[in-house]
C-alpha positions as MATLAB code, in Angstrom:
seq = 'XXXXXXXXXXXXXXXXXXXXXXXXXXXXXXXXXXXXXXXXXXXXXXXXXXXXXXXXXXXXXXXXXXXXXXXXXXXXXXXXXXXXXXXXXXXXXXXXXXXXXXXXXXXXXXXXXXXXXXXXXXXXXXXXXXXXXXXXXXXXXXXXXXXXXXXXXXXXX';
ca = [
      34.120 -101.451  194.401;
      36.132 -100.267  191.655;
      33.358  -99.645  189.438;
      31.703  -97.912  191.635;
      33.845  -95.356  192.828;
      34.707  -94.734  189.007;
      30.855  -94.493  188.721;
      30.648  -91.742  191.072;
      33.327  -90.114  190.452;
      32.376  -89.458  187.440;
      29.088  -88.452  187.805;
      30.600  -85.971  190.748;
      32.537  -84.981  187.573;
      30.307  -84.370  185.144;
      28.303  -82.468  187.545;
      30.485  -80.062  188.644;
      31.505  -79.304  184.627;
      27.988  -79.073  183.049;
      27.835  -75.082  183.374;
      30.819  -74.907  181.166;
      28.661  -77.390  178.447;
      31.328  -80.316  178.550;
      31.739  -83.718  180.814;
      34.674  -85.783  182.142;
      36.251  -86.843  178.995;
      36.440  -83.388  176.877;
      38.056  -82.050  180.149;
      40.641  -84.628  180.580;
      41.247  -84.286  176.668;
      41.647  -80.263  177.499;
      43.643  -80.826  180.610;
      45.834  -83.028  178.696;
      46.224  -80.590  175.994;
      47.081  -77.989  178.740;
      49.669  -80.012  180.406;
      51.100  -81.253  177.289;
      54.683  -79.725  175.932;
      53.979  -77.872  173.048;
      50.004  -78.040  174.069;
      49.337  -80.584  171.682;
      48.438  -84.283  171.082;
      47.935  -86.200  168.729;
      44.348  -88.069  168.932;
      45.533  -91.551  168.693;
      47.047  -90.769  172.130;
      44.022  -89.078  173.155;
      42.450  -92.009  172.676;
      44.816  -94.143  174.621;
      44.645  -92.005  177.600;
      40.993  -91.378  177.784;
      40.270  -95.213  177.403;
      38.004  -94.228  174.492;
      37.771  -95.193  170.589;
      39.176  -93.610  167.820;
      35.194  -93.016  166.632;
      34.560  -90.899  169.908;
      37.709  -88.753  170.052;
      36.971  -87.737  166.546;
      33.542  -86.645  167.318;
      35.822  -85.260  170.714;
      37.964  -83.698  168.845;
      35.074  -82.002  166.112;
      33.470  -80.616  169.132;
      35.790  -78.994  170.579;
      37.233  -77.522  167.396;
      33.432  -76.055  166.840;
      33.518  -74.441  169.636;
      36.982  -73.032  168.814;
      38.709  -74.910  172.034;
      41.211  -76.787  170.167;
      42.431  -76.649  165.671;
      43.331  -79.911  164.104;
      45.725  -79.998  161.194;
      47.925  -82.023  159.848;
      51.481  -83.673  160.801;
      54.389  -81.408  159.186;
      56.207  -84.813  157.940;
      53.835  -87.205  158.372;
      50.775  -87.337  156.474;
      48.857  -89.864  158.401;
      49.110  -88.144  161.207;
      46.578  -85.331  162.556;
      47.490  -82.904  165.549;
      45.214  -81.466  167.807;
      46.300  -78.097  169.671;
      44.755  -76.045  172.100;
      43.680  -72.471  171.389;
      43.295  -69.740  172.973;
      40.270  -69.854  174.061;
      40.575  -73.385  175.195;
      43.279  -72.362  177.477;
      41.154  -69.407  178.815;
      38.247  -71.936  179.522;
      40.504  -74.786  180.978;
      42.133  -71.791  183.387;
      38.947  -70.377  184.219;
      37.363  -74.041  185.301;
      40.224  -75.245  187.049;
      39.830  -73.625  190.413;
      36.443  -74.776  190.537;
      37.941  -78.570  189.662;
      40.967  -78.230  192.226;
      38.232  -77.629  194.681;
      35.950  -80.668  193.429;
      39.244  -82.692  193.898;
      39.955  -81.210  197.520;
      37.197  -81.822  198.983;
      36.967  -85.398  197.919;
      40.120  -85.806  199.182;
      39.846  -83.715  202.117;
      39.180  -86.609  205.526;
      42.768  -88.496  204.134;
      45.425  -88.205  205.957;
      48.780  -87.533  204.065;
      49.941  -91.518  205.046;
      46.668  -92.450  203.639;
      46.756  -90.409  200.417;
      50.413  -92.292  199.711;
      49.038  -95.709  200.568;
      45.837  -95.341  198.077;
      48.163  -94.514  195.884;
      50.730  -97.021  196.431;
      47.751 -100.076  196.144;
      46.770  -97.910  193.199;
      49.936  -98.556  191.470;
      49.815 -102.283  192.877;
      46.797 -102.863  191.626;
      47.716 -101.468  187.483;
      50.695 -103.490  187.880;
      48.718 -106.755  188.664;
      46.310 -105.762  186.013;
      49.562 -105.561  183.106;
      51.025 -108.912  184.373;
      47.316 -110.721  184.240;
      47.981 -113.240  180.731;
      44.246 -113.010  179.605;
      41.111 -114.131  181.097;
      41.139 -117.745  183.007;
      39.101 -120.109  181.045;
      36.089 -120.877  183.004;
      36.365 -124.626  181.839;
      39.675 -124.745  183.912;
      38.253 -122.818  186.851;
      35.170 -125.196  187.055;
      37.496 -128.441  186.731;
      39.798 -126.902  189.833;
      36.906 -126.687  192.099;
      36.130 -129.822  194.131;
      33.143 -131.711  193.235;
      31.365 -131.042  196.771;
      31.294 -126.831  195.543;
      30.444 -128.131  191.952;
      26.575 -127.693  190.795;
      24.349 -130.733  189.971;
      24.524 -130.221  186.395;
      28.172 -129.700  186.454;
      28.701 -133.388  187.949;
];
């Protein structure tokens, strides 16, 4: 169910941005430049936050530097380190495609009640939390040996 929702929410996504030329993950890269102190980020945090490799946020990042959304330079005191920062114009596009986004996000959210929005939210948490404390996959060896022989298969007998 998870992956499904994700699946269509971001296709609702992408929809609603392809006038402005960009999908899902360039604007949450922009929105998190916007938001961010400073209005910068560096891309290895990108990266973390976008649930993407350090490959694609550099191809990311080189697009939206061509089209003069965001400059990259380098760390004042550490050379290692690159720093991506919105321009100008990227904060003129992010503020002129954000009403049009609030709205996307209204309406989806528009037949929840209040109590329901907190409770999503609260088995949202839940569930990330459950997801950090999982140790690893279960070996399927030790699943197969806890079930009881009458659920086992034929060949597993």
């Amino acid at each position: 169910m998870q992956f499904m929702i994700f699946k269509k929410l971001q296709e609702l996504m992408n929809q609603s941005l392809q006038p402005y030329g960009i999908n899902d993950t360039i604007w949450t890269a922009l929105i998190m430049l916007y938001s961010s102190p400073g209005r910068y980020i560096y891309p290895s945090d990108l990266s973390h936050i976008v649930v993407s490799s350090r490959t694609n946020i550099t191809r990311f990042a080189d697009e939206m530097v061509k089209k003069g959304w965001v400059s990259r330079k380098g760390h004042e005191t550490d050379r290692r380190k690159v720093v991506l920062s919105l321009t100008a114009a990227g904060t003129d596009l992010v503020e002129s495609i954000m009403p049009k986004q609030w709205a996307v996000y209204q309406a989806i959210w528009k037949d929840f009640s209040l109590a329901e929005k907190k409770q999503m939210q609260a088995f949202q948490y839940k569930l990330v939390d459950s997801i950090a404390n999982v140790n690893g996959i279960p070996d399927a060896a030790a699943d197969r040996a806890a079930k009881p022989d009458s659920v086992k298969s034929s060949h597993q007998k």
